[in-house]
N, C-alpha and C positions, 0 to 999 in steps of 0.2 A: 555613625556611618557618614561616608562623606558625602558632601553636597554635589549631586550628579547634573550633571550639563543640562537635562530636563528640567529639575525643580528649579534651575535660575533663569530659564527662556524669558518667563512670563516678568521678573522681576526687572532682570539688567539684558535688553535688546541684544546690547552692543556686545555680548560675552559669548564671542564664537572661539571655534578652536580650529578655525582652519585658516585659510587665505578668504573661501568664497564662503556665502551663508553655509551652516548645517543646515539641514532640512532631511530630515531624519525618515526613512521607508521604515517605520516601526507600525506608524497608522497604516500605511497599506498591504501590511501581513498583519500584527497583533496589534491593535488602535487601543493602546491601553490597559489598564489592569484587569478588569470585566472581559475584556474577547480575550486576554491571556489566563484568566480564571477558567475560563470555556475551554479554550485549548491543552491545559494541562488535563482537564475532569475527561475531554473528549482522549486522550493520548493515555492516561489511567485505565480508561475503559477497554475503547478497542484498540490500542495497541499492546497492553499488558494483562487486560482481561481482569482488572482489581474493581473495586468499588473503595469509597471511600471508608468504609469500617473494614476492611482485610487490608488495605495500602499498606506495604513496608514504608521504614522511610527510603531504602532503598526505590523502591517504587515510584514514591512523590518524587525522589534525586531526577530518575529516568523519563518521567512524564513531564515535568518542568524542562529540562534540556531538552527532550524532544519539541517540545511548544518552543524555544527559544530559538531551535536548529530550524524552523520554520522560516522565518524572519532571515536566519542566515542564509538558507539553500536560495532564497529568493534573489538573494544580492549578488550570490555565488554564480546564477544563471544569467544575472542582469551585467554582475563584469565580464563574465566570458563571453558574451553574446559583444559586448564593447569593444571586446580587445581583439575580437574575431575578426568583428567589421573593419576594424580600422586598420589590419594586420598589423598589430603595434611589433615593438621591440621588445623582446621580453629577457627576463633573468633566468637561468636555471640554476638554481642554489645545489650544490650534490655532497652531501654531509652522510657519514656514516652514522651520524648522530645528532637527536634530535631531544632534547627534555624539557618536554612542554608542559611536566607537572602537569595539575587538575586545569581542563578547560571552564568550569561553567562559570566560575565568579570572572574569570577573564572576558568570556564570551559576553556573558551578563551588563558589565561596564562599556565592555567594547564596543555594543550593539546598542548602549543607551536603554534597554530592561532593566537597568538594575530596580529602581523607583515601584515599578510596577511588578515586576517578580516578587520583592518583599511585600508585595503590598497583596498582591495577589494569594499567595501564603497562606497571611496572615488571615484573610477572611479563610480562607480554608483549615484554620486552625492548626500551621504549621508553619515552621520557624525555620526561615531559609540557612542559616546557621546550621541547625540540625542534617537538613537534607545534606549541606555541600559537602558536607564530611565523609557523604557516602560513595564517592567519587576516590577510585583512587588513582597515585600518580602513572602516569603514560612513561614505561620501560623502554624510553625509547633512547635515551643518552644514558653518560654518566658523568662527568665534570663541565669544564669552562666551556669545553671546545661545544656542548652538546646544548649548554643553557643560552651561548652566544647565538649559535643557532635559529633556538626560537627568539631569542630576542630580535634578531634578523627578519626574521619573516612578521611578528607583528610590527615594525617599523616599516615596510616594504608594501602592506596593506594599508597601514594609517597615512600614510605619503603618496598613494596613487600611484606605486610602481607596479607597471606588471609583473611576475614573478610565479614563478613556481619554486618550494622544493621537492628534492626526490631525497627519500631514505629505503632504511627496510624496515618491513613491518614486522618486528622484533618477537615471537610469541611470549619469550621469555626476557625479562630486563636484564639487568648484570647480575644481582642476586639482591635477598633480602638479607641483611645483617643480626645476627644474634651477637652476643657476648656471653660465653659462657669460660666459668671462673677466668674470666680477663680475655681469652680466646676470641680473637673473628672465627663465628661460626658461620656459614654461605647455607643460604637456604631458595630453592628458586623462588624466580619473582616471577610468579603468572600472572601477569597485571590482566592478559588477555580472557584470564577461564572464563569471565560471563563478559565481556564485548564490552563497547562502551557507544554512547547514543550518538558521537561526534564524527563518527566517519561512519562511510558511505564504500560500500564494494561497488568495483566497475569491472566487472569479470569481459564486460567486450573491447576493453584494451590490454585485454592478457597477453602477453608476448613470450616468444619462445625463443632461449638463446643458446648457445652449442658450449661448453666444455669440454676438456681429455681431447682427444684423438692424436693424430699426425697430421704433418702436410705433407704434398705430391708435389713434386717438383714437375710442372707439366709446363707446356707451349701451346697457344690458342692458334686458329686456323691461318693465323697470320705470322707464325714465327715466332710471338711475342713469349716470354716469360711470364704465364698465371698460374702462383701456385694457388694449390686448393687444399682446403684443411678441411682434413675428412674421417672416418670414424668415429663421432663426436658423440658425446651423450647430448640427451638435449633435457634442457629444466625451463619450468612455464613459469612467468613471474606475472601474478596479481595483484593488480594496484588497488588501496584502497585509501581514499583521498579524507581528508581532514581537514574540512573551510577555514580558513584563518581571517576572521573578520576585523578589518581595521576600524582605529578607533576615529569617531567622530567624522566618518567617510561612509559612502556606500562601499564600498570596493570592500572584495572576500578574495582572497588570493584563494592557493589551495596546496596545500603539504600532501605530495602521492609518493606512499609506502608502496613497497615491491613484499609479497610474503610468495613465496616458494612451491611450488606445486611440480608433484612426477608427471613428467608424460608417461611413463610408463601406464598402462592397464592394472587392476588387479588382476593376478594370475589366477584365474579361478580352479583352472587343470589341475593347478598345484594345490590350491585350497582342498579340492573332491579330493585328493589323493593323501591328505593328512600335511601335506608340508605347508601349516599356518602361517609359518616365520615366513618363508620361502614366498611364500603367495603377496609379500606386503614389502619385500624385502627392498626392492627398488622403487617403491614410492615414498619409504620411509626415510632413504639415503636422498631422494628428491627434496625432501619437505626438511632434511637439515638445517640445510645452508640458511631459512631466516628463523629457527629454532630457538637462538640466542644471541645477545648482546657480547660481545667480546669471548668467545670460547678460549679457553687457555693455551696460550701459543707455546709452553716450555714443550709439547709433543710437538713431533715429525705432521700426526693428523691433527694435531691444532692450527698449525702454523697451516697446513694446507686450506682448513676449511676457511682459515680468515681469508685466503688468499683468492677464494671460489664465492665467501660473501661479496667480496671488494667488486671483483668484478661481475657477479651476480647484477647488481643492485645499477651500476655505471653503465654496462651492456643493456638492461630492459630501459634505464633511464634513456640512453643515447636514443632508442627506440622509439619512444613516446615522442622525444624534444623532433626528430624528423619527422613522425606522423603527422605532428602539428604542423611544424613548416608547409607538406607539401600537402594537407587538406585545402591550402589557400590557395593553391595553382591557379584558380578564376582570378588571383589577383597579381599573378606573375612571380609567385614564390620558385625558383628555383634551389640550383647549387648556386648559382652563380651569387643571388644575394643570400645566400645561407646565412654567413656573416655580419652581415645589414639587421638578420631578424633575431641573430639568436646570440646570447652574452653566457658562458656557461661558467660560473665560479668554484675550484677545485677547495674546500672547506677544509685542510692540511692535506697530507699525500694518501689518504683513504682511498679518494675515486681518481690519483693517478694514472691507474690505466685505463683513464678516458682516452686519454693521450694515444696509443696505440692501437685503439679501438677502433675512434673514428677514422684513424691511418686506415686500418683494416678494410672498415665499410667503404671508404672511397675508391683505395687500390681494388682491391677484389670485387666488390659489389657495384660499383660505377665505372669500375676501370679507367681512371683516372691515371696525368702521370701525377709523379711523387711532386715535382716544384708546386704544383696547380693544389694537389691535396694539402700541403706542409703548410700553403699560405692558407688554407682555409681554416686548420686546425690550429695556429698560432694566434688567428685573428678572434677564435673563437673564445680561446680556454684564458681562465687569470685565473692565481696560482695564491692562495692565502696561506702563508707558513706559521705557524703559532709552536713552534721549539727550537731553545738556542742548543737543548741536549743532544751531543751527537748522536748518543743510542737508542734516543727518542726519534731518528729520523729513519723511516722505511725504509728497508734491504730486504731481497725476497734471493732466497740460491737459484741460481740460475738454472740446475737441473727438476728444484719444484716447479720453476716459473715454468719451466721448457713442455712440464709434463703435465702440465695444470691448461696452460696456453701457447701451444706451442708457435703459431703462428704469427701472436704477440711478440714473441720474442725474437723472432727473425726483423720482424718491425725497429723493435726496438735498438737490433744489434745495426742496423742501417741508418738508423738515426744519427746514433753514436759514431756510426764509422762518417755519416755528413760533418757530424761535431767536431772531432776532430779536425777535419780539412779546416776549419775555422778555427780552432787553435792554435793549429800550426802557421796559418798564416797571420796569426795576432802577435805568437810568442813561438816565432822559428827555433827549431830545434830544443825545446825548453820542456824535456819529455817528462818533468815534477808538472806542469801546467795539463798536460794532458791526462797527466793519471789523476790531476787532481779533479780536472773537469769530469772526466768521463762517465758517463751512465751505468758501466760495467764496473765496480771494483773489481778489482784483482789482486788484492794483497791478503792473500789466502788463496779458501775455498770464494769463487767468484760468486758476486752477487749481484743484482739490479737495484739501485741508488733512485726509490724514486720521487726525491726530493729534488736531485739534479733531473730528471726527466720532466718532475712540474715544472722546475727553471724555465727549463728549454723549449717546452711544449708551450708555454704561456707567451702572451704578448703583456701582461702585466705581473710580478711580485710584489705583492705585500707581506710587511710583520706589522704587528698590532699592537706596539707603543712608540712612542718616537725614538726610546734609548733600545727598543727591542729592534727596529727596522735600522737604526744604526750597526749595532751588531751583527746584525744579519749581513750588513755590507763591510763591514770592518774584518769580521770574522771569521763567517761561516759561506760565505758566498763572496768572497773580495772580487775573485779571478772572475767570477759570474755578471758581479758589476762592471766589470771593465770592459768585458766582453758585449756587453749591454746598457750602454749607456741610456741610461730615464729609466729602466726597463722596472727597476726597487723604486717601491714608494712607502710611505706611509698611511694607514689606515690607524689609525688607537680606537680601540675598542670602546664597546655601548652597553647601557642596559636599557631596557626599555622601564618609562617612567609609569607605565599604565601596571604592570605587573609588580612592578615593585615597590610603589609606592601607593599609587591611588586602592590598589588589591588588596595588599597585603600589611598596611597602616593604614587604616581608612579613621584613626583618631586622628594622628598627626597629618593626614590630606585633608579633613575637616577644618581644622586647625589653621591650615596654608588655605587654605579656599576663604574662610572667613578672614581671613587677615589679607588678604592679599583681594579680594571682592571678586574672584573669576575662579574659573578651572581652567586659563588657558594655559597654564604651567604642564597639561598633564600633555599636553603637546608640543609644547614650547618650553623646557625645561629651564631657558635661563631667565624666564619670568618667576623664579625661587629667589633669582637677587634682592627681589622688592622684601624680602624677608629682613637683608642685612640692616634696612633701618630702625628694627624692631628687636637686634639681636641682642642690645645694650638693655631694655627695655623691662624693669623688675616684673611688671605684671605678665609680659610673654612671655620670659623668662622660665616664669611660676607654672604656667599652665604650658609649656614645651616639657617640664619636665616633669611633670603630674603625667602626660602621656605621658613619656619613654617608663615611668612608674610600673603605672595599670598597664604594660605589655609587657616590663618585668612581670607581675606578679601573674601574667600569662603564661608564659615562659614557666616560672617556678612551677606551676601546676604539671604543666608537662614533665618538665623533671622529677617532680615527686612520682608521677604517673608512671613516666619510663624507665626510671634509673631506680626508684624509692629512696631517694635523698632530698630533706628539708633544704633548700636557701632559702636567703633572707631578698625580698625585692630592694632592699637601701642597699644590699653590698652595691661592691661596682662590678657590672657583669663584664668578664674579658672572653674574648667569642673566637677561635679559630675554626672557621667553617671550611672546609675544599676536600681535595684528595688528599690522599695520605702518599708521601711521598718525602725520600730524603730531602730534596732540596726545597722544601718548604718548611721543611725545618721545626714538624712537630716535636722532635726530642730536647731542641733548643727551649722553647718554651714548657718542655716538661723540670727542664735543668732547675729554671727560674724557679719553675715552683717547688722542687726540693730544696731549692737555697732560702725561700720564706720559709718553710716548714723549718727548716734545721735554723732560722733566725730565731724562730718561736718558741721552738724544743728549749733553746739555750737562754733566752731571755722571753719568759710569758708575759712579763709586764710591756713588750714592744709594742710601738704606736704605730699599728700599720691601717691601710682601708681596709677594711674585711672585703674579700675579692670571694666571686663564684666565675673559676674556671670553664668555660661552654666550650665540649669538640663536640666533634661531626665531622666523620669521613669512611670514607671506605677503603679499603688494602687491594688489588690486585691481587686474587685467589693463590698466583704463584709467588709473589712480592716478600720472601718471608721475615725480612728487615722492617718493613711496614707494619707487618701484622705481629711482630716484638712490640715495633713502640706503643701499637694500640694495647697490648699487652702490660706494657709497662705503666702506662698512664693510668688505664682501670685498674689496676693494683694498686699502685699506688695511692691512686685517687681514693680507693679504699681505704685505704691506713690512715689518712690525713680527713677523710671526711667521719670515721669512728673513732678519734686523738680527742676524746674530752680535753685534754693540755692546752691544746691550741684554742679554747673557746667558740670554736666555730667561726675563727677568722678564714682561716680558709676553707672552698669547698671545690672539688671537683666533680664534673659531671660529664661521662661521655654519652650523649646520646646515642642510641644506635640506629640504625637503617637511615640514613641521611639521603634527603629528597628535597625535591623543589617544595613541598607542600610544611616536609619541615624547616625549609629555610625562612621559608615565609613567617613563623612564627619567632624564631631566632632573630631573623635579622632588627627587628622592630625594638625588640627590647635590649642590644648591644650598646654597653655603652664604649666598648675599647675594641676596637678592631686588630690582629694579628696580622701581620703582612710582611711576612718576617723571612721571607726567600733567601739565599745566597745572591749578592748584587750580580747581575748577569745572566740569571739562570731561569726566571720567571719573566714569561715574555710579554704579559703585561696583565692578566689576573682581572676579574671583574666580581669578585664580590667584595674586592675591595672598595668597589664604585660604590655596591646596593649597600652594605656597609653605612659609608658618607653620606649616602642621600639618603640615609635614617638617622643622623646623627649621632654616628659614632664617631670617636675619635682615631685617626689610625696609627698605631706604632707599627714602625715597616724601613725596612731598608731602602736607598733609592734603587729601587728595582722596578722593571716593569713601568702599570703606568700610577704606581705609587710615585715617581717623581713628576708627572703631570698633577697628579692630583693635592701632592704639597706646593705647586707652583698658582692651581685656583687658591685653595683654601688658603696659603699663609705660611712661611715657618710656626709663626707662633701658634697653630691650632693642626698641628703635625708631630707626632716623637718620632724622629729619625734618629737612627743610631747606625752604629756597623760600618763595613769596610765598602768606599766605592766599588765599582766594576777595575777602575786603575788599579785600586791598591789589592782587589781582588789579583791582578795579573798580575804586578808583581810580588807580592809572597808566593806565586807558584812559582813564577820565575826564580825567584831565590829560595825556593824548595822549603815549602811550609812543613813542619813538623810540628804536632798539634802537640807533644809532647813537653813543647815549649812553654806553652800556654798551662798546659798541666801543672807541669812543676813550681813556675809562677807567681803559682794564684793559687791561696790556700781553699780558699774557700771551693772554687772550682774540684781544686784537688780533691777534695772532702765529700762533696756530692757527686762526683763522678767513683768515686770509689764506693760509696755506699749504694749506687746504682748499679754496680757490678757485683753487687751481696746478695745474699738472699734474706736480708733484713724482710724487706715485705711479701716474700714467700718463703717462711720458715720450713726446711725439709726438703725443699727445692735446689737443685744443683744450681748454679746461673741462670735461674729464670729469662734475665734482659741481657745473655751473653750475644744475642746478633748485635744490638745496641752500644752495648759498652763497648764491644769490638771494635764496632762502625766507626767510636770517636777516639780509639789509641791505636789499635793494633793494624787497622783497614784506613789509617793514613786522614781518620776524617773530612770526605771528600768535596764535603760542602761547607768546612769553614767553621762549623759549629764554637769550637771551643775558641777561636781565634775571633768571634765575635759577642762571647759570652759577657764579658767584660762592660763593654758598651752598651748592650741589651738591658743589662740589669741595672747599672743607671739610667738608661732611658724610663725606665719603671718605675724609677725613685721618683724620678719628674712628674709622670703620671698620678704615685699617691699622694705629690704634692699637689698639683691641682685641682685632683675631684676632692680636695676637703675647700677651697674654694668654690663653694656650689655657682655663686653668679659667675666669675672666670671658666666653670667649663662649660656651664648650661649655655655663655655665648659662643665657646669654639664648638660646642656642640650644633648651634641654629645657623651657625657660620656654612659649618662643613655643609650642614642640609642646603643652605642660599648659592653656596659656588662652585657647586657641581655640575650644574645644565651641564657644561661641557661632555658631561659623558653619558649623554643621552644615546640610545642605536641610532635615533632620529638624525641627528647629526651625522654620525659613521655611515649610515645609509646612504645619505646626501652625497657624501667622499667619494665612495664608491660608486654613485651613477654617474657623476661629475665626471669621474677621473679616470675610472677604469672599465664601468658598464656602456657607457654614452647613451643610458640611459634615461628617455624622457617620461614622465609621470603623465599618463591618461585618468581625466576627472571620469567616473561613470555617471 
């Protein structure tokens, strides 16, 4: 376990982890392992009603975080009471998404318990180990955009920024993952069926907010133009708040979820009269909208309900963020410094239509004019873009918008007609500039752009690596730049060091703590440098990869457990963890590994490293190119992991149901990280971070913020291979035919044809015919085969270096020493500096 900031107080004075002393409110909630032994027995008892012979471990799980939540609610009350008094400035974080995996070992570290929790346990004859398992992960995201998130908000609490975020409170996650014969099966995720001990209902800030109807075009007793949007349904959004305790601070931010409630009554009329359905009918259509995690948008009613969550969730938010403002009125809160007190960050174009929102509440609700309202809503919002994919960037039809929010979109269409006036007078007459800018496409059926609307609506953009905020202005937003000079910045993305390191490798944090004689790295991340003098070092060396070992052979159990496939902990484990997605290019890396297999088949005496293949990802339910290649990979991965021939050189393993709780165990025991995008197309990826700052090595294109991270670490402790973002643009420009590449290159040719066989499902028409398609006939739109080449010598490189065990065990302690850089702690810093303004209140 690692050496927590408690057990070194008494040793080393001088080993703080902040600016000012620690001084920890643990003694004045739980003083200890003894009053936190008391706390769980008393929380066992009368709050679960067990005794120590009936406790599940479920039980001890809930009784322990309750005694822990103790300690937090205290801190929770003691910063809002802080930030009340002092009516600081605060953040409002607005994310459709939030994946904050298992809170208690987070909480546990964070709050300085971890010492006395274990210890407390253990006199109770239970193994905190045991319990944390019974904790499952919170449904509340599902990739980068969801784990940056939380990594956000614990950076945001450990740094003393004020802050809030707002989500929805999910009932169901995005799904649970089977594979059945090679199949993504969807299974729901009811993370929620029995509750979890971390959040707290606040049913007296419920708020009520209007959907559907029309507007009236009507005139107030003065002449004036007020229209009224009227006929509305109305839906009650309940907040249920989530303390986010920073690490080695007093300060508890607090994460408030919006879940869904009908105003409607039950119709009981109807119930007496036999119509059950009838009786439930409108509170059931109420309780939708936070029912699930991403509902499938390929319907007319998918695409609506995303479009009634988005604003669901931005509407009750907008709500709250004004309560607060004007509960301070004793201290001179108005509209007037609205702006002064509130920084609202749009986390990609999800909570967009904050934008027209607060339009709304100012015009109609303050009656306000529009110059007065525009500058308070640009001064407010900053706009975080995280996709260079054009079809990744929000469009909603104009007639769903109009009928979903009708009054929004009169907003909107006033916006755009101001916008205009400012393009025509940047670039007269130049009517390609104004369709380009414009909020409304129109090249078709019309739609709302609202990626150009965050633009516009923010007083700051950011992308989230340096080559992704370049392209952002190069590319996808040139005209937006010009039009806005400063207005694009750069923010490069973070992970937070408490979670992914000190959590989830607590060998190798042990390891850095003893060698380095503090914990202050766990807040200070480029205090891991002090590693680099020890990275040459045969005995560190030895026992750096003795861990990454013993978290393989962690690892392997899992995989025997979930897949029922043997590895070996000495192969070399190669790990592609994220979403499943063309342009990350799991098929690319499926390629590689039918070109060893077919190296093998053809020569068994070949000298390769015995590799175990690790995925993990999930398909977007209607994505069905996606859930081919997952298809493709578990089949195959079949046929090569039951190939006595090959000797068990290679193995593949797809995990299934991919989570933060099982990242945690993956990531620790990687030793090759996959990073392997189309250059240009991934905007800057962050498990490539968690990855490095566990010592893997990464092979990756320079995409993203994989060329920051080959610029810490080194070329020589980096396999970069593939086509720049340039050379990306021009082979389109000169019209890429992967067809070229095909014919080529034998070998290529050879395993792309046998991928389009039914060799590994004998009986089967074209099993991987979306795939095979995707890279001949569908024009392979990400490069695939035109990068193939290059890839698979980068590989070569690779199996020549892990048989040099001290040359990679040091780029391995390397990449862990020179990563600070991608701390959130950092990134957080950017963002209050640059585009929050920011200031950090001590509690």
């Amino acid at each position: 376990m690692p050496v927590s900031t408690k057990s070194k107080k008494s040793a080393a004075p001088t080993d703080v982890v902040s600016a000012t002393p620690f001084v920890s409110t643990t003694e004045a909630v739980v003083p200890g392992s003894a009053k936190l032994k008391q706390a769980i027995l008393r929380h066992l008892t009368y709050t679960l009603a067990r005794d120590v012979h009936t406790a599940t471990p479920r039980d001890w799980w809930i009784a322990t975080a309750m005694a822990v939540r103790e300690s937090i609610l205290a801190r929770l009350i003691a910063t809002q009471g802080v930030h009340n008094d002092q009516n600081v400035r605060r953040l409002y974080y607005l994310s459709l998404e939030y994946l904050m995996g298992r809170l208690t070992e987070n909480n546990v570290y964070n709050t300085d318990h971890f010492d006395d929790v274990v210890t407390a346990l253990k006199e109770l004859g239970i193994e905190f180990n045991e319990i944390r398992e019974q904790e499952v992960d919170m449904g509340l995201g599902n990739g980068g955009l969801g784990r940056l998130a939380a990594c956000f908000l614990d950076s945001l609490a450990t740094l003393d920024y004020p802050a809030i975020g707002y989500g929805i409170h999910y009932e169901f996650g995005l799904f649970k993952q089977e594979f059945v014969n090679g199949h993504q099966v969807e299974h729901p995720d009811s993370w929620m069926i029995f509750g979890t001990p971390w959040e707290v209902l606040r049913p007296e800030y419920a708020v009520t907010i209007q959907i559907y109807g029309q507007v009236e075009n009507v005139f107030d007793d003065l002449g004036n133009y007020r229209p009224r949007w009227v006929n509305t349904k109305s839906v009650m959004g309940v907040p249920y708040d989530i303390p986010i305790a920073g690490y080695g601070t007093k300060t508890v931010n607090l994460l408030r979820l919006w879940a869904s409630r009908s105003t409607e009554e039950f119709d009981l009329a109807a119930f007496n009269s036999g119509g059950y359905v009838d009786a439930v009918r409108e509170k059931v259509v109420g309780e939708t909208i936070s029912k699930v995690l991403y509902p499938n948008d390929k319907t007319e009613n998918g695409k609506e309900l995303r479009l009634v969550q988005q604003y669901f969730f931005v509407a009750c938010s907008l709500r709250d963020i004004i309560r607060r403002h004007f509960r301070n009125d004793d201290k001179g809160n108005t509209w007037d410094n609205f702006s002064d007190k509130v920084a609202v960050q749009l986390n990609d174009t999800h909570p967009a239509v904050a934008v027209p929102e607060l339009m709304r509440i100012l015009l109609d609700e303050e009656n306000f004019q529009w110059d007065k309202a525009w500058a308070i809503v640009t001064r407010v919002f900053g706009y975080t873009n995280h996709t260079l994919l054009p079809e990744a960037l929000e469009k909603w039809s104009v007639p769903l918008f109009g009928r979903v929010l009708p009054r929004h979109l009169q907003i909107i269409f006033e916006i755009n007609k101001q916008l205009m006036v400012v393009v025509a007078a940047k670039w007269p007459g130049d009517v390609d500039k104004m369709r380009i800018c414009s909020i409304i496409d129109e090249g078709g059926a019309k739609a709302v752009r609202m990626a150009n609307l965050s633009v516009v609506g923010s007083h700051a953009v950011n992308g989230v690596a340096a080559l992704h905020t370049e392209l952002l202005k190069k590319d996808l937003f040139p005209e937006f730049d010009a039009l806005y000079p400063g207005k694009f910045q750069n923010k490069t993305n973070g992970i937070t060091p408490r979670r992914w390191l000190l959590d989830c490798n607590p060998r190798l944090s042990a390891l850095i703590t003893k060698t380095l004689g503090h914990t202050k790295w766990a807040k200070d991340l480029d205090e891991l440098r002090g590693l680099e003098k020890v990275a040459g070092d045969a005995a560190f060396q030895k026992e750096f990869m003795a861990i990454k070992r013993a978290n393989k052979v962690d690892l392997a159990a899992v995989i025997k457990a979930e897949c029922g496939i043997d590895v070996s902990p000495d192969a070399l484990f190669d790990v592609q963890i994220k979403r499943l997605h063309e342009y990350k290019r799991q098929h690319l890396n499926l390629l590689h590994i039918l070109a060893l297999y077919r190296r093998l088949l053809q020569n068994p005496a070949l000298d390769i490293v015995p590799r175990v293949f690790v995925f993990a990802a999930k398909a977007a339910p209607g994505y069905d190119l996606a859930k081919n290649i997952i298809r493709a990979i578990n089949m195959i991965g079949a046929k090569i992991n039951n190939d006595a021939r090959i000797g068990g050189k290679l193995k593949v393993a797809f995990l299934p149901n991919y989570r933060v709780s099982l990242a945690e165990r993956i990531i620790p025991a990687a030793d090759l990280s996959e990073q392997i995008s189309t250059a240009g197309k991934e905007a800057s990826g962050t498990g490539n971070m968690k990855l490095a700052l566990n010592g893997a090595l990464t092979i990756g294109t320079l995409d993203g913020a994989n060329v920051e991270i080959g610029e810490e670490v080194g070329d020589e402790n980096i396999f970069i291979f593939g086509m720049t973002v340039e050379q990306v643009e021009a082979l389109n420009a000169k019209g890429y035919n992967p067809w070229d590449f095909y014919n080529a290159d034998e070998e290529l040719k050879a395993i792309v044809d046998w991928l389009g066989s039914n060799f590994f499902t004998p009986g089967e028409n074209q099993p991987f015919g979306h795939v095979h398609h995707s890279l001949l006939g569908g024009g392979d739109p990400y490069m695939v085969l035109a990068d193939f080449r290059s890839y698979s010598d980068a590989h070569a490189k690779v199996d020549a270096m892990y048989r040099h065990t001290a040359q990679w065990a040091k780029s391995a302690i390397l990449n862990t020493a020179r990563v600070g850089k991608f701390s959130s702690d950092r990134t957080i810093r950017e963002y209050a500096e640059k585009i929050w303004s920011l200031p950090s209140v001590k509690v």
